[in-house]
C-alpha positions as CSV (number, residue, x, y, z in Angstrom):
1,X,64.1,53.6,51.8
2,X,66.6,55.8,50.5
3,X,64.8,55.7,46.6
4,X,61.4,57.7,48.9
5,X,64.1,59.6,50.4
6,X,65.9,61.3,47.4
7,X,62.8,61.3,45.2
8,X,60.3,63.3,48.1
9,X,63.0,65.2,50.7
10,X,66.7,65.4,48.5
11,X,65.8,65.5,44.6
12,X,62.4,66.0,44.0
13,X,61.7,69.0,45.8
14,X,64.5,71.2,44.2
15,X,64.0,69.6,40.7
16,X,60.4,70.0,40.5
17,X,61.2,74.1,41.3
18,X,64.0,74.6,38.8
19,X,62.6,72.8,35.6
20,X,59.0,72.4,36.5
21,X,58.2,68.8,34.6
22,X,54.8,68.3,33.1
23,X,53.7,65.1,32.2
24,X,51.1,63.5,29.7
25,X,49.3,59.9,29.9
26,X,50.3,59.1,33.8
27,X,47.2,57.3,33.4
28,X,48.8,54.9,31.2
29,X,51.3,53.7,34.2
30,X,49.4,50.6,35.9
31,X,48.7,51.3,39.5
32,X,49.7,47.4,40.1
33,X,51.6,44.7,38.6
34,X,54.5,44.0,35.9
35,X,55.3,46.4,32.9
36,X,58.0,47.8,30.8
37,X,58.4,51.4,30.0
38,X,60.3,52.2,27.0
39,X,61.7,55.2,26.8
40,X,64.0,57.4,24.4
41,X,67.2,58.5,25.6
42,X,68.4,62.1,25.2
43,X,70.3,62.7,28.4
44,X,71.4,62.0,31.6
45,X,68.7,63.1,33.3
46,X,66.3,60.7,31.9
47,X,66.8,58.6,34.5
48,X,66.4,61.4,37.0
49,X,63.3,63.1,36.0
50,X,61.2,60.1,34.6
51,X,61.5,57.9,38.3
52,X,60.7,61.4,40.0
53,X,57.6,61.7,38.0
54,X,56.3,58.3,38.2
55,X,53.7,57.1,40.8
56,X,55.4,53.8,41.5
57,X,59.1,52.9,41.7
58,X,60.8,52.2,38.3
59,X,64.0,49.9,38.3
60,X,66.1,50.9,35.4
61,X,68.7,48.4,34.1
62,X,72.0,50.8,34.2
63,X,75.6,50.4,32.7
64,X,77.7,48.8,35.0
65,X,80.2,52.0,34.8
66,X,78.2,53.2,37.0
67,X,78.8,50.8,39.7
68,X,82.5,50.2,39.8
69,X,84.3,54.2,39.7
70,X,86.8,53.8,41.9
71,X,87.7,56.4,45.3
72,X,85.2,58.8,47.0
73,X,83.4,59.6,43.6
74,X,83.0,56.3,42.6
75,X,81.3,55.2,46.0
76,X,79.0,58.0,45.9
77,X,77.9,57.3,42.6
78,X,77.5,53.4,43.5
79,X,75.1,54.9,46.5
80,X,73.1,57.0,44.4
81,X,72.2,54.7,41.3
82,X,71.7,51.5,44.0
83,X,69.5,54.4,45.8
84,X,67.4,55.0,43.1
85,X,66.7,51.7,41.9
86,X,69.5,51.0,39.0
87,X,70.5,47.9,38.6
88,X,74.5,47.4,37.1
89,X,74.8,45.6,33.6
90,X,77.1,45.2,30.9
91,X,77.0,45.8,28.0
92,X,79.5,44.3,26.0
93,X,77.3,41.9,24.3
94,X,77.3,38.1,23.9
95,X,76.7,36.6,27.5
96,X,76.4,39.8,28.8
97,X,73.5,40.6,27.1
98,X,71.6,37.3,28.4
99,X,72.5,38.6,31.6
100,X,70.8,41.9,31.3
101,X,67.9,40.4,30.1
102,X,68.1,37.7,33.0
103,X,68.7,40.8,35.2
104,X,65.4,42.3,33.5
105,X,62.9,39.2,34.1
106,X,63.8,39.2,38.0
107,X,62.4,42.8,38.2
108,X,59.3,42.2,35.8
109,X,58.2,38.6,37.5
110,X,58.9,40.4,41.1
111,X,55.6,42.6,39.6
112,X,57.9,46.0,39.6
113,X,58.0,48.7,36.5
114,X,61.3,48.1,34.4
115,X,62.9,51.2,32.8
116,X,64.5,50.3,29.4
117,X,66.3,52.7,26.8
118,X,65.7,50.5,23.8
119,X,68.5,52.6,21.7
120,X,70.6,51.1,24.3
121,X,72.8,54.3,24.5
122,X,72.3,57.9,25.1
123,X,71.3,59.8,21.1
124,X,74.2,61.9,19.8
125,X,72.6,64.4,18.3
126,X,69.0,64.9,19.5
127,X,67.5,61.7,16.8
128,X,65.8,58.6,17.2
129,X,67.9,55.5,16.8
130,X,67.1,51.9,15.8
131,X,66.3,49.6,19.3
132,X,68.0,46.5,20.6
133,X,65.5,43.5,20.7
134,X,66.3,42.7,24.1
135,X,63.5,44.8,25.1
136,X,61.0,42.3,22.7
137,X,62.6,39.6,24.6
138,X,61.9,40.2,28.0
139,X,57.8,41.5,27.1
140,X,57.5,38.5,25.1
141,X,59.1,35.8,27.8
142,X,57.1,37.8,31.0
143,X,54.2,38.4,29.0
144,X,53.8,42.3,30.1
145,X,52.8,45.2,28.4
146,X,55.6,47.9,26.8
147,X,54.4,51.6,27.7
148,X,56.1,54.2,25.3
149,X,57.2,56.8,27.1
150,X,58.9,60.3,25.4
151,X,61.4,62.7,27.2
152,X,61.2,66.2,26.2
153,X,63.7,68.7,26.3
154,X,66.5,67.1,28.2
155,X,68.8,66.8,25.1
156,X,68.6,70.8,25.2
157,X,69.1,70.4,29.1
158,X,71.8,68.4,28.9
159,X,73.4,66.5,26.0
160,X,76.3,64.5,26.9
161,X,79.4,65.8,27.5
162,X,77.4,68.6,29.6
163,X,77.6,68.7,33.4
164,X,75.4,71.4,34.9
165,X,72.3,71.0,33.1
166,X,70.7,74.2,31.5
167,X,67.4,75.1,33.5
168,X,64.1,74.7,31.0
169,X,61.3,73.0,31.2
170,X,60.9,68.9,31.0
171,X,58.3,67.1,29.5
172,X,57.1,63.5,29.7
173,X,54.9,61.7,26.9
174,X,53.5,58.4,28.3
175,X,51.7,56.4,25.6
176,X,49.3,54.0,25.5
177,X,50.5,50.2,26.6
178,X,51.4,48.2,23.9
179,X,50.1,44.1,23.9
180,X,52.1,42.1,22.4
181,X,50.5,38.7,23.5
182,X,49.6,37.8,20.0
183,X,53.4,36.7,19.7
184,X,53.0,34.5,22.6
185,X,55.8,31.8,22.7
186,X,57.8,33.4,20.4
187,X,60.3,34.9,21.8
188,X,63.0,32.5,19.8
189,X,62.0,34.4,16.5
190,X,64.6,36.7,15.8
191,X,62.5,38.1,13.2
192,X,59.2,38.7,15.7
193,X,61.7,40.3,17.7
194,X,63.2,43.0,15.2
195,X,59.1,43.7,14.7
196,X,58.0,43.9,18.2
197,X,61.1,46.5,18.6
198,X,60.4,48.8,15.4
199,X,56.7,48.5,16.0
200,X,58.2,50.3,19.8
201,X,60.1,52.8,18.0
202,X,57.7,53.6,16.1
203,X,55.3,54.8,18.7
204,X,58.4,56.4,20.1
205,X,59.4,58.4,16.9
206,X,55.3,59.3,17.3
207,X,55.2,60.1,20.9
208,X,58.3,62.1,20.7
209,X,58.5,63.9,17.6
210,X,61.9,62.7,16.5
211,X,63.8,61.9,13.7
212,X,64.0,58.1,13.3
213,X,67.9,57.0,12.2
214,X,67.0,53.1,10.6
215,X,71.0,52.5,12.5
216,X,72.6,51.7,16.4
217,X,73.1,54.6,17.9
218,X,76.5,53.0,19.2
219,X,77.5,52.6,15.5
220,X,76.5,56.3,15.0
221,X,78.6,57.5,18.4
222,X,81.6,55.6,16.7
223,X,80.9,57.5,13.3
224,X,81.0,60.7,14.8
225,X,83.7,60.3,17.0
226,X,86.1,58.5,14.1
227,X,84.7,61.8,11.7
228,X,86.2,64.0,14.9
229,X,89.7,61.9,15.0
230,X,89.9,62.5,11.2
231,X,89.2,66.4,11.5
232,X,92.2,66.5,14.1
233,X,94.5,64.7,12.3
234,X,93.9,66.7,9.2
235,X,94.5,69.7,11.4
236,X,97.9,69.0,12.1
237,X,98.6,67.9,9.1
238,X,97.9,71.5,7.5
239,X,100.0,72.9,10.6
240,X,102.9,70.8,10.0
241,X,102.5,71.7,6.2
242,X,102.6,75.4,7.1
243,X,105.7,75.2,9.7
244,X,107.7,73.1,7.1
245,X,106.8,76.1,4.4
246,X,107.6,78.4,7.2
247,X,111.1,77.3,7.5
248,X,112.0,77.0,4.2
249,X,110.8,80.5,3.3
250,X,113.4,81.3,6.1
């Protein structure tokens, strides 16, 4: 109830004025039954504009941050993302990540869509990252079809770190499904999976124009932000350096 309320009366209404979405290949969203879209993940508002331009309800599987902020802020944002259909995980790894797959079968064999950002983390800089094979897992075990779908423009709109988006237009690619039934029963094969994922990023890197990164883009986060920590500390280095020749020129 309140996911038809925010999408038709609260959100949609506004957002469809400011940034005016188009959309390619809605004909490529089933009108009925299980599927997985795919999508890349440039910002925030992913999650925002593709449910808003999609004819049926998608359930995305959602960081479990999300969930558990604590006071007044934290309980609206638990409201909204239960609202629009998010469902918490976390994403630690190990266990956790049989969870979120368990988590991600429930939706599919229930016959809903099931959002998935295969880069498993929002893109640093605008590129393409290498997927998680979770995503191979759960087409393969429900036997449903993965529909590519490309977000344009919202890393421009707003890349993380950024909270009032910019206002520009948003586009949505949605590609053609991909059937992976040919790999039927083997969803043990680590090696099917690393080549049902790649053969999704590939039609992602197509649908979407960008540059593919062959790493996690959780590795390439960590890169950046140890290249930042480096920067800073060489900083102060060269402003201690210049106080210490500061007072001995004294």
């Amino acid at each position: 109830m309140l996911y038809q309320f925010l999408k038709y009366f609260v959100l949609g209404p506004p957002l469809r004025l400011l940034f005016r979405p188009w959309v390619e290949g809605m004909e490529n969203i089933p009108s009925s039954g299980p599927a997985i879209l795919a999508s890349n993940h440039l910002s925030f508002s992913d999650s925002i504009f593709l449910p808003l331009m999609a004819p049926r309800r998608i359930t995305f599987l959602a960081k479990a941050e999300y969930f558990t902020e604590r006071g007044i802020k934290g309980r609206l944002k638990k409201g909204f993302f239960a609202g629009v259909g998010q469902v918490p995980i976390d994403r630690s790894g190990g266990r956790a990540s049989e969870d979120a797959i368990r988590k991600g079968l429930e939706v599919l064999r229930k016959g809903d869509l099931l959002g998935i950002y295969p880069e498993g983390t929002r893109s640093p800089d605008g590129r393409l990252y290498r997927g998680k094979t979770g995503i191979a897992r759960m087409a393969l075990d429900a036997g449903v079809p993965v529909i590519p779908v490309a977000m344009i423009n919202t890393f421009d709109i707003q890349p993380q770190g950024r909270v009032m988006p910019k206002i520009m237009r948003v586009g949505i690619k949605i590609g053609e499904p991909l059937d992976f039934s040919r790999y039927e029963g083997m969803s043990g094969d680590r090696f099917v999976l690393r080549s049902v994922t790649d053969e999704i990023m590939y039609e992602l890197m197509l649908l979407s124009g960008q540059e593919y990164v062959d790493t996690y883009a959780a590795k390439a986060k960590a890169d950046l932000a140890e290249a930042r920590h480096k920067q800073e500390q060489d900083a102060l280095e060269v402003d201690r350096v210049l106080v210490d020749s500061g007072s001995k020129a004294s």
